[in-house]
C-alpha positions as CSV (number, residue, x, y, z in Angstrom):
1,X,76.4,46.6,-33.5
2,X,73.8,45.7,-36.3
3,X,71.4,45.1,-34.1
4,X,72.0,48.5,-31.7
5,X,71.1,50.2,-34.7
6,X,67.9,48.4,-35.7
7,X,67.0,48.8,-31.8
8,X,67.7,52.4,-32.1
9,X,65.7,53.3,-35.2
10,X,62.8,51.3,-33.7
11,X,62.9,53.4,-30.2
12,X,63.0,56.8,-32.5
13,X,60.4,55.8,-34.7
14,X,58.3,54.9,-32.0
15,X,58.9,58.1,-29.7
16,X,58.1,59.8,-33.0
17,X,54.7,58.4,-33.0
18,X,53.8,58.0,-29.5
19,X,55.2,60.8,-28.5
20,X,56.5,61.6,-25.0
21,X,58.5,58.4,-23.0
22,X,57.7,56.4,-20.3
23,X,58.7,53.2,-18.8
24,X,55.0,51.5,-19.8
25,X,56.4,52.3,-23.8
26,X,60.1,51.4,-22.9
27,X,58.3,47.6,-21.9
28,X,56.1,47.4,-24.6
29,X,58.9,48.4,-27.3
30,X,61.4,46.1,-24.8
31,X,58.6,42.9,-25.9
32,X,58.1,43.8,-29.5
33,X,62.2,44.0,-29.9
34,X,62.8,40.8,-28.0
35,X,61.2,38.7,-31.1
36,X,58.9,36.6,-28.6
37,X,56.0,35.0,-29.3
38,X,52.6,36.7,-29.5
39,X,51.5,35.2,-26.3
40,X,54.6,36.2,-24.1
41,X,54.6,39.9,-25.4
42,X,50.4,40.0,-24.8
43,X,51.3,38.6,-21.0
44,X,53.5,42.0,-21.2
45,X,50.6,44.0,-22.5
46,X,48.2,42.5,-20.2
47,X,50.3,43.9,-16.9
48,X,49.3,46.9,-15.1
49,X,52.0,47.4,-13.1
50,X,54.6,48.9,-14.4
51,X,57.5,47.1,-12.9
52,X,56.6,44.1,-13.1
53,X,55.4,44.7,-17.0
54,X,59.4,45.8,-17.1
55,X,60.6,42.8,-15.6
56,X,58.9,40.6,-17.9
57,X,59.9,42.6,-20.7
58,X,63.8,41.9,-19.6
59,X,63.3,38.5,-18.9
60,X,62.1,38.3,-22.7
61,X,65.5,40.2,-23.9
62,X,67.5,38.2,-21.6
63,X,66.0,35.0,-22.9
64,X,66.6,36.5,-26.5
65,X,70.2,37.6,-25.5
66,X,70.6,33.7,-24.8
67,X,69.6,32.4,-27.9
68,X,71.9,34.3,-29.5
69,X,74.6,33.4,-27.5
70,X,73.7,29.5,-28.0
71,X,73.4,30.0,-31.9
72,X,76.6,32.1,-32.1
73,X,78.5,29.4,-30.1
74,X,76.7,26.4,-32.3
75,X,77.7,28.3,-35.3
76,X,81.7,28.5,-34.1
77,X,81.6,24.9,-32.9
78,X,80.3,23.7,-36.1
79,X,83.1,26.1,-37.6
80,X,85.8,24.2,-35.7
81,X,84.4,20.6,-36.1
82,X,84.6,21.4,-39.6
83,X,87.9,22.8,-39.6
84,X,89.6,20.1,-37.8
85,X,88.1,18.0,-40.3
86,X,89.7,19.2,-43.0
87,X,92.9,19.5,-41.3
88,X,92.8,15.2,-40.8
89,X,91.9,14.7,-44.6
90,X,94.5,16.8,-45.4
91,X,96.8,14.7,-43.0
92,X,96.2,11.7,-44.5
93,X,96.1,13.0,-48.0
94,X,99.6,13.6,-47.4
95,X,101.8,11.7,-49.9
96,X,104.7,12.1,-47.2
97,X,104.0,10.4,-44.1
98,X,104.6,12.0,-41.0
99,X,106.3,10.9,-37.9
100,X,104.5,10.4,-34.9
101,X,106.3,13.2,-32.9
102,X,104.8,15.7,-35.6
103,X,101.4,14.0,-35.6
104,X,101.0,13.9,-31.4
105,X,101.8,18.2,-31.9
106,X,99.1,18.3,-34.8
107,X,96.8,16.7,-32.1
108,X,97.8,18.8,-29.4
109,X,96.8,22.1,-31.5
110,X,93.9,20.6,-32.7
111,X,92.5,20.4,-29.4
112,X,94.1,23.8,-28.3
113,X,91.8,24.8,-31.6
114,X,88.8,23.9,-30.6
115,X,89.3,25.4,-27.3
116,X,90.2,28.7,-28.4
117,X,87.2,31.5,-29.4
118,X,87.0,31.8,-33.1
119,X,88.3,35.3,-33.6
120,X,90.7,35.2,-31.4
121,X,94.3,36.0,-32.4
122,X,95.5,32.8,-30.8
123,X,93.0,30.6,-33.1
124,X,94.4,32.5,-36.2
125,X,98.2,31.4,-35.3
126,X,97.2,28.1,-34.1
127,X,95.2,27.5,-37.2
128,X,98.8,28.8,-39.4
129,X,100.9,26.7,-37.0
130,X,98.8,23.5,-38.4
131,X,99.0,24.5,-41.9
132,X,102.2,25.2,-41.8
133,X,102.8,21.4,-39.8
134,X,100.7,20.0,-42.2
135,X,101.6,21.5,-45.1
136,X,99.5,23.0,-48.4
């Protein structure tokens, strides 16, 4: 949502000095938002035609788009990883050893953990569940 915004005061601000809109701007604002390098938004600048300045210009927010998604996705797997972590040292900083049946269901929702998406309700009750199995 952050970033609609910052998008949106960039596209005002730039109608407000360029004026009047057209799909030759809407690439050239596309390249400069997409946080390329200065090569890949001159190739932009450098096509005449205006489709095909467009398509690159999406190829260049789609390739942005990705990165994000990669980054986000490294950023909840790391999450987990270190989560689950946690939950082991805590298992075997247990004064009371557990029996097996319990472990082999701490296991089970450990791996259902790291399957489910971060903020998801099912990885917040999951994530209860074990501390509740595990204890505080």
């Amino acid at each position: 949502m952050m970033t609609r915004t910052l998008w949106t005061g960039r596209v005002e601000s730039y109608n407000l000095r360029f004026g009047k809109f057209n799909y030759s701007r809407l690439a050239d604002i596309a390249a400069a938002i997409s946080h390329s390098d200065k090569l890949q938004c001159q190739q932009v600048l450098e096509k005449l035609h205006v489709y095909k300045r467009l398509r690159l210009s999406l190829g260049l927010l789609k390739n942005q788009m990705e990165m994000h998604k990669i980054q986000k996705l490294e950023l909840e797997t790391y999450d987990k990883t270190a989560l689950i972590e946690k939950f082991r040292v805590r298992i075997y900083a247990n004064e009371v050893e557990l029996p097996h049946y319990v472990l082999q269901v701490i296991e089970e929702e450990m791996k259902k953990l790291q399957l489910l998406e971060g903020s998801s309700w099912g990885f917040n009750v999951t994530q209860r569940y074990l501390d509740d199995l595990i204890g505080y």
